[in-house]
Structures are given as structure tokens and as C-alpha cells.
VOGU-3710 file (C-alpha; in Angstrom, 3 decimals, decimal comma):
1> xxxxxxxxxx> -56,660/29,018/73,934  -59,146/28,050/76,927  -59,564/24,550/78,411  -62,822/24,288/76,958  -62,067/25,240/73,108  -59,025/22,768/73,254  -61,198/19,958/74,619  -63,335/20,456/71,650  -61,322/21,043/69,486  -59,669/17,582/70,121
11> xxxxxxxxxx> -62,686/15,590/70,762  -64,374/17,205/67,103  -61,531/15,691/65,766  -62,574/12,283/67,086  -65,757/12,104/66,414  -67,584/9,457/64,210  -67,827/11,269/60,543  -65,730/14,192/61,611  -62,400/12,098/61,823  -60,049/12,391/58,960
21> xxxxxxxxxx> -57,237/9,941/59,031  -55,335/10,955/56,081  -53,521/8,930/52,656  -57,449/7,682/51,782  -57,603/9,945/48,539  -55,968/9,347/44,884  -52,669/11,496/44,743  -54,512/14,144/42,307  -56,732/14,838/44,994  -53,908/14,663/47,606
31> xxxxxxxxxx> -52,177/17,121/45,668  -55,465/19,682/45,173  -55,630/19,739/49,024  -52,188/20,314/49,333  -51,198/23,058/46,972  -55,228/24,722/47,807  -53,287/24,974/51,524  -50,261/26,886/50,782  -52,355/29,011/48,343  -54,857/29,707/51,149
41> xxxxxxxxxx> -52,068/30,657/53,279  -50,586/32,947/51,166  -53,708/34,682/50,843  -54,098/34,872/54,607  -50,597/36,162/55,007  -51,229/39,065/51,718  -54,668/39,601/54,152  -52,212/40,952/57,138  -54,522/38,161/59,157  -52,528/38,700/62,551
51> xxxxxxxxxx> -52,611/34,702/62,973  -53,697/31,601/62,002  -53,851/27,750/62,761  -54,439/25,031/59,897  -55,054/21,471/61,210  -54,736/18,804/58,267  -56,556/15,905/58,507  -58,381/16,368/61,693  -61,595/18,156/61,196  -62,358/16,962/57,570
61> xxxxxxxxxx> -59,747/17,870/55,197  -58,657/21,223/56,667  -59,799/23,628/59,737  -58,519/27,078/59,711  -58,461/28,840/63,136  -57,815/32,379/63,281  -55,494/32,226/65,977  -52,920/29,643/67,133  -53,640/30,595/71,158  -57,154/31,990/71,518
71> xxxxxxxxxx> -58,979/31,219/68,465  -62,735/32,853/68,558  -63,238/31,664/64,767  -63,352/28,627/62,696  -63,425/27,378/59,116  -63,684/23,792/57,790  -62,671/23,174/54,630  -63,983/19,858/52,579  -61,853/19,730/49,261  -62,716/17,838/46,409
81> xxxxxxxxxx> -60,878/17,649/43,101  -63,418/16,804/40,198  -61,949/15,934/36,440  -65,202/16,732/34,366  -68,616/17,749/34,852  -70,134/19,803/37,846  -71,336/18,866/41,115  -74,760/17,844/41,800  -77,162/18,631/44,730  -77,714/14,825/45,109
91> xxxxxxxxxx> -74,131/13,954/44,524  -73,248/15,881/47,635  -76,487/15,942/49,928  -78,377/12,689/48,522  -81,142/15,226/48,953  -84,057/14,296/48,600  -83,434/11,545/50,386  -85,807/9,393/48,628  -85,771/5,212/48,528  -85,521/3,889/44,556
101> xxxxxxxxxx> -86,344/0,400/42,916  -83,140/-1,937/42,383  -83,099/-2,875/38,954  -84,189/-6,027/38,152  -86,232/-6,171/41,317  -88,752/-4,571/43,324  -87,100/-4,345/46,428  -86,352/-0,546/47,247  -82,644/0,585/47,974  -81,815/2,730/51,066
111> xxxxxxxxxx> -81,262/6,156/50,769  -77,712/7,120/51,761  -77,817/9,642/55,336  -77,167/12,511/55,278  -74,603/12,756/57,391  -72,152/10,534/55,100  -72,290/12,723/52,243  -69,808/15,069/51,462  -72,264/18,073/52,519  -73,537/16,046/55,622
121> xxxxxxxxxx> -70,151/15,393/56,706  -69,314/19,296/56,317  -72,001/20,262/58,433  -71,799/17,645/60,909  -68,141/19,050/61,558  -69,499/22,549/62,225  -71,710/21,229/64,498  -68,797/20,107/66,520  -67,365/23,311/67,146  -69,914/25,604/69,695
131> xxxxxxxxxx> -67,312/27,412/71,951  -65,906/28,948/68,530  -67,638/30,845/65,625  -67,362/28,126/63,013  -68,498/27,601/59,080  -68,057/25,131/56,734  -66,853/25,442/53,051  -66,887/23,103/50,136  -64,255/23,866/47,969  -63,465/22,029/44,657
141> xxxxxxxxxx> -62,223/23,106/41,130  -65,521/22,582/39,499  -68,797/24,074/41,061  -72,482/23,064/41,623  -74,998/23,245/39,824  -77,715/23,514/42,317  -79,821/26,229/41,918  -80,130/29,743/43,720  -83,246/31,902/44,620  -82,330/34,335/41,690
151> xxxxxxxxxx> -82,539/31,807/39,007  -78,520/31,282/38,259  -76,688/27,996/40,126  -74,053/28,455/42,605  -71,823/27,173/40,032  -72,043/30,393/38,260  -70,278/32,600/41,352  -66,813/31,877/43,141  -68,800/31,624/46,210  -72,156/30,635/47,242
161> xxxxxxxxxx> -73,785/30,679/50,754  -76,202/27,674/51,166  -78,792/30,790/52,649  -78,921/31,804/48,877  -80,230/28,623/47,178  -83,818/28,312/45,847  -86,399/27,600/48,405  -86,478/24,329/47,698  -83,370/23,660/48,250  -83,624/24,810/51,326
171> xxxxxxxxxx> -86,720/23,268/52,388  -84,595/19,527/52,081  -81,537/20,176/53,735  -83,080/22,482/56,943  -84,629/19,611/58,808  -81,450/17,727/58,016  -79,317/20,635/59,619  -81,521/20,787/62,554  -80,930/16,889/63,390  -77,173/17,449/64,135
181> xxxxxxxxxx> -75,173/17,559/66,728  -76,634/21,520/67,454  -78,742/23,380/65,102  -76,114/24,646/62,121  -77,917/27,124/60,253  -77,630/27,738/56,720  -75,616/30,702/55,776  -72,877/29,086/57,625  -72,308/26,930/54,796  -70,415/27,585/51,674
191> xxxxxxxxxx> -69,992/26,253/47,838  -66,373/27,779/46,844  -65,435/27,047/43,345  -61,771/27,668/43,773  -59,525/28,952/40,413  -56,507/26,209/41,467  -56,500/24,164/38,617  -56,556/20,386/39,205  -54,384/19,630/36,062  -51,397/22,244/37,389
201> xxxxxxxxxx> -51,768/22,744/40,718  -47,714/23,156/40,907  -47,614/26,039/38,798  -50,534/27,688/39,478  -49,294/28,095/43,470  -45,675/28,576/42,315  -47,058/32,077/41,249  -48,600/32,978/43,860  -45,570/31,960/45,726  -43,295/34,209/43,295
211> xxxxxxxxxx> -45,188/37,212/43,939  -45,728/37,126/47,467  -41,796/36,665/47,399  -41,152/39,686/45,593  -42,787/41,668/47,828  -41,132/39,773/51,238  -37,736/38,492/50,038  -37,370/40,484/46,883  -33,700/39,017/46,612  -34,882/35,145/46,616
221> xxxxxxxxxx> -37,703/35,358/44,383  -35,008/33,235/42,350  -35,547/30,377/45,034  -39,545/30,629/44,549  -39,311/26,666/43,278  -37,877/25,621/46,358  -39,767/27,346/48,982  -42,666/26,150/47,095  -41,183/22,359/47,177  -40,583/22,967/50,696
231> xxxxxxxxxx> -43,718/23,971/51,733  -45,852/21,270/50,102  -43,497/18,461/51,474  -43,872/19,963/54,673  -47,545/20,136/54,757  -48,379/16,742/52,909  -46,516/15,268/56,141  -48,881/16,800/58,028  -51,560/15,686/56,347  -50,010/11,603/56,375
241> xxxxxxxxxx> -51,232/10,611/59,817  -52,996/7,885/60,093  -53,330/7,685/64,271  -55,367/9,382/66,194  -53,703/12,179/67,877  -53,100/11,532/72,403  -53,880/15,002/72,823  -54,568/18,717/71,888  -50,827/19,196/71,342  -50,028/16,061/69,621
251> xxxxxxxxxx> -52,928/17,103/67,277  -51,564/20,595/66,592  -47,567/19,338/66,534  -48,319/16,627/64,529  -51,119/17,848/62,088  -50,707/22,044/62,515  -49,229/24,653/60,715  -48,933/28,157/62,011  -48,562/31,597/61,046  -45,374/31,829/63,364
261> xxxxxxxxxx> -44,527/28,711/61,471  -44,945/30,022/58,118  -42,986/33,845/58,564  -40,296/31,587/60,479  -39,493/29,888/56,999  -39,376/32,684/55,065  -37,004/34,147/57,360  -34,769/31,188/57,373  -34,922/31,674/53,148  -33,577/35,336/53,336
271> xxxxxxxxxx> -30,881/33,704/55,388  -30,135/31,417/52,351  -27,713/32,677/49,885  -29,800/33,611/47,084  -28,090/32,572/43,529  -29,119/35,623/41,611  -26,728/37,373/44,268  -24,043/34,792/43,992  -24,490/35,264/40,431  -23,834/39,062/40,264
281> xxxxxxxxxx> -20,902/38,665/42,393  -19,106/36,530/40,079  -20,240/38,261/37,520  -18,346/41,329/39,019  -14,932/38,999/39,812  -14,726/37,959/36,007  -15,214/41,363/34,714  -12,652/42,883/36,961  -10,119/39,995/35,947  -9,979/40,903/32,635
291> xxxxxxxxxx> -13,286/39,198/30,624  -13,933/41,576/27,383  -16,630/43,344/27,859  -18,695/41,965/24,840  -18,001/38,440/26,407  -18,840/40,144/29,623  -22,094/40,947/28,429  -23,149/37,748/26,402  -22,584/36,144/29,359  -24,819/38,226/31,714
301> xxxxxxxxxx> -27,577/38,261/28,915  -27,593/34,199/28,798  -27,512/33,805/32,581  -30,542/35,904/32,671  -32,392/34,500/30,065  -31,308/30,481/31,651  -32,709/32,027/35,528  -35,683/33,508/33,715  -36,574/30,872/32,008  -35,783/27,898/35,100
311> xxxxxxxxxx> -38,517/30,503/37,063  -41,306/30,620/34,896  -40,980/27,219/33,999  -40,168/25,869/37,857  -39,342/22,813/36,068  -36,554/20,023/37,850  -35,774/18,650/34,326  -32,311/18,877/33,807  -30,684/18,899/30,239  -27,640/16,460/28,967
321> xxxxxxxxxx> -25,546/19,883/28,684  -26,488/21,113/32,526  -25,990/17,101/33,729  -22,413/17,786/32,335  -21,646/20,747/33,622  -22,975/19,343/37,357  -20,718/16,692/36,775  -17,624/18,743/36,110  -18,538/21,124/39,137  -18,628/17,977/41,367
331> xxxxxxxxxx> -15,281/16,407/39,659  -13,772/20,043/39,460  -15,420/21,940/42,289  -14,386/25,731/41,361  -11,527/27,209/43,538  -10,587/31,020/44,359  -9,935/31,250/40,062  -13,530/31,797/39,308  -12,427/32,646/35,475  -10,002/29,588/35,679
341> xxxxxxxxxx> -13,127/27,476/36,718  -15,296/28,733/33,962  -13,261/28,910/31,216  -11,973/25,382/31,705  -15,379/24,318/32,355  -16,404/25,472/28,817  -14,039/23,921/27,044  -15,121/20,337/28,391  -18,354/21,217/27,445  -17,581/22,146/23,741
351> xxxxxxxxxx> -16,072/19,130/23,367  -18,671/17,136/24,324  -21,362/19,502/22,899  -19,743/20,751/19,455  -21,643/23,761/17,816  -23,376/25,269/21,433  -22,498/29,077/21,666  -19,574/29,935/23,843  -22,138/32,367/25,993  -24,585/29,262/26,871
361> xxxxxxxxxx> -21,048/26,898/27,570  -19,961/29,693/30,474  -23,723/30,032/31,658  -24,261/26,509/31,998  -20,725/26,208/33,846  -21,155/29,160/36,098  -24,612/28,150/37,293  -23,488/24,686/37,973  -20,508/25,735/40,176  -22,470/28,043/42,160
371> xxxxxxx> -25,197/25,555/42,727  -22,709/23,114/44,068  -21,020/25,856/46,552  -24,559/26,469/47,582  -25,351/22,983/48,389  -21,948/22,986/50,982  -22,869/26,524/53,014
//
């Protein structure tokens, strides 16, 4: 990355209206931003992009560079989470920009700039950026309903360029465009009505997490949940800052997030035992020291339906029965006996849960032992 594009880069994240200093939003919103990220990188990564760089918090809510050392491209991203209702061309523009009455009085309010609306602030961002290739995207769950040359809205398509709105559209936010910082023009813009939904933003990603898994670390799919967990901490620190960066590396250390960065941690996850495998493996030891094999196999066919189920659901809830069985794995960690451990394990359980199959005792039991030798490797 030249001089010159870092010197930009930094000062564009400086400048008045371009700025973002981060915590300002209600945690729904903080959360949309956050989980829209890791989806975004995904998608990037499934892409075979050969690199990226997302800033948080610097330019607007999110830049994307396509490299981490010589970028030549740039996308801002302004994120909005809405509850009901879509967007309106005034809401976002305050186009026209045209003086009304106060009620009660016949003194005229001022018109809100352009340049502090949601739109305005987009733009102005782009208009930053001159020694890279740059557009601007508003992104939200719910679209607009501003109207497009062919008749439909721009709420009606996943993606809108601003070039394709009616003409009169046009005609009020051109001059505005032109004012900036340098000219931006219009088809640089973007309406994105994303499919992340702002009621279960956790889930939705955790798919898309999941599957990209099975294709890169088929054999920790299991830990999908975690990686996902991971990730969004991760990011949402990035995205905390509240000072102004010193310099262009403070601002990418503190408020970056790489490609490298990103294929780095799913490396370190392969290197994580993955509890499927564990699972299997004791699986194996009890069946070769003597568990029938119709036990054998009610036991495999629970553990798979408990795993199956804790996936889908990604859920942290634990249940009275698994809260006992974690407490007899931490009281009783299990030793080189791994039938010994379960068997003993089970019948604490059924005392203290009378009536629950024998199958669902052992699961609970075995799952619980291996999580705590997990949680000391």
C-alpha cells in the first residue's frame, strides 16, 4: 500500500462526517453490523477474493478494501437496521431539500444538509477516497421505496444503483453530489436490501458459517457455534473504539480485520480437537470393552440426535439434566475407565432424574466428560 493511499486512507477516516467513533447505536443495530460483517466475509472468502481489508468504525460503519497491502478498490458500507416499514427518499437524502412551516407558527424550519443524512454521509465518504476506486453502499434489512426509471422502487431488487432511479430522483441529488469533496457520480452508489434478518441475525450467519465449514474443516462443522461466537466477539471489539486512531497502523491494528486474519483462525480451529471425533473415539473404546451392541447402538443414535440437535439450534441453554452431568464431570473428571466414567455417571443421573431413558443418561454423561477434557487441552 503506497504512501499516498495510506495518508488517505487515515485522514478519510478523520474527517468531519466521515468519522465513525463506534458504541453510538442501540445493540440491535450493533448486532446487524456485526453479524452483516462476518456474513460479508464469508461471502468474500466462498468468492476466492485473493484478499481483503475491513476497517470498522472508521469510514462510516464499514470499508472493505480489496487488498490488505496495495488496495486499488474500495467499498463503504452504511448499515442500518430498520424494525418496520421501508426507507424513504427523504428519510435518507432530506431531498428535496425544501424549508416547511413550524406548527403553530409561521416561522420556516431549516432543511437538514445533505451531507448529515444517512445518504449524504455515504457519499461524502466516497468522496474521500480518490487514489482508490471507491463506492458506497447502503445496506439495511428493509429497502427503499424510492422510485426507479422503469416504474418499480429499488425496494423491489436486492440491489439498486442510484444511476437507475427515476429522473427525478436524479435531478435532486446530482447537484448535491457535485458539491462534495470531488464530483461522486451516481452509479457509484448503492441501495442493498440485505436477506440478514434483524430479528435472528445469530442464526441466520451461524449457517452460513456451518456450510462454509463443511466445505473447509469438514471435521469441526460440530464447533460451527463457537467459531461463530468467536468471530463476532472479535469483530464487535473492533468496532468499540471510541479514539481516534495515531496512525495508519493503529487504525488497521486496532479497527482491521484481514483475510490472512480470517484463514489464520480457521486454521487454528482444525487444530482444535473437534468433539464429534472425540466422540467416535470413545465410542470405539466402550464397544471394544465389552458394551452390548444394542446398548452400543442406542447410545450412538442419542449422541447423534443431542449433536444434531445442539447444531441446528446453536443454542447456549443448558438443561437441569446436562447442568448435572457438567457437575459430575467436574466433581468426577473421567479417568483412563471411559466405561467406568459413564456408567457411574448414569447412575447419578437416574437418581436424580427418575424415568429418563438409560441411552439419553450415557449421552448426557459422555458429552459432558468430553467437554470438560476439551476445556484442559
Amino acid at each position: 500500500m503506497s504512501d499516498l493511499t495510506q495518508s488517505e486512507i487515515f485522514n478519510a477516516s478523520l474527517a468531519p462526517g466521515v468519522y465513525e467513533a463506534g458504541g453510538g447505536y442501540g445493540q440491535k443495530g450493533v448486532d446487524f453490523q456485526r453479524y452483516w460483517a462476518i456474513s460479508r466475509i464469508i461471502e468474500l472468502v466462498d468468492l476466492n477474493k485473493p484478499d481483503f481489508l475491513i476497517l470498522f468504525e472508521s469510514l462510516q460503519d464499514i470499508v472493505e478494501f480489496d487488498s490488505a497491502e496495495s488496495p486499488t478498490a474500495a467499498r463503504v458500507y452504511q448499515l442500518k437496521a430498520k424494525e418496520t416499514g421501508e426507507w424513504s427518499w427523504k428519510a435518507l437524502t432530506a431531498l428535496p431539500a425544501e424549508p416547511r412551516k413550524k406548527r403553530n407558527s409561521e416561522e420556516k424550519t431549516t432543511p437538514t444538509p445533505f451531507v448529515e443524512t444517512p445518504i449524504g454521509k455515504l457519499a461524502s465518504t466516497v468522496a474521500e477516497l480518490n487514489t482508490v476506486e471507491s463506492e458506497g453502499v447502503f445496506v439495511s434489512n428493509l429497502g427503499c421505496k424510492a422510485e426507479m426509471e422503469n416504474g418499480s422502487t429499488a425496494g423491489s431488487i436486492r440491489i439498486c444503483k442510484f444511476s437507475e432511479l427515476s429522473k427525478r430522483l436524479r435531478d435532486q441529488i446530482a447537484p448535491e453530489l457535485q458539491k462534495l469533496k470531488r464530483p461522486v457520480p451516481m452509479d457509484s452508489l448503492h441501495f442493498h436490501k440485505t436477506e440478514l434478518s434483524v430479528d435472528d441475525v445469530d442464526t441466520h450467519v451461524l449457517g452460513k458459517v456451518n456450510t462454509y465449514l463443511m466445505k473447509a474443516a469438514p471435521k469441526h462443522v460440530g464447533q460451527s457455534k463457537s467459531f461463530s461466537d468467536s468471530l463476532f466477539a472479535l469483530l464487535s471489539k473492533r468496532g468499540r473504539k471510541t479514539d481516534p486512531p495515531s496512525n495508519f497502523a493503529d487504525l488497521v491494528s486496532t479497527r482491521g480485520y484481514s483475510k490472512a486474519q480470517f484463514m489464520s483462525a480457521v486454521d487454528d480451529l482444525r487444530s482444535i480437537p473437534d468433539q464429534r471425533e472425540v466422540v467416535d473415539s470413545w465410542l470405539e473404546y466402550l464397544r471394544n470393552d465389552g458394551m452390548s451392541p444394542l446398548e452400543h447402538a442406542r447410545l450412538q443414535v442419542k449422541l447423534s440426535q443431542i449433536l444434531e440437535r445442539r447444531l441446528q439450534t446453536g443454542t447456549d441453554e443448558r438443561t437441569p439434566l446436562e447442568e448435572a452431568a457438567k457437575q459430575f464431570a467436574v466433581e468426577s473428571p473421567p479417568g483412563s475407565n471411559i466405561r467406568e466414567y459413564v456408567n457411574n455417571g448414569a447412575f447419578m443421573l437416574a437418581l436424580q432424574f427418575p424415568g429418563t431413558r438409560l441411552d439419553e443418561l450415557q449421552a448426557t454423561v459422555l458429552l459432558e466428560g468430553i467437554s470438560q477434557c476439551l476445556s484442559q487441552t
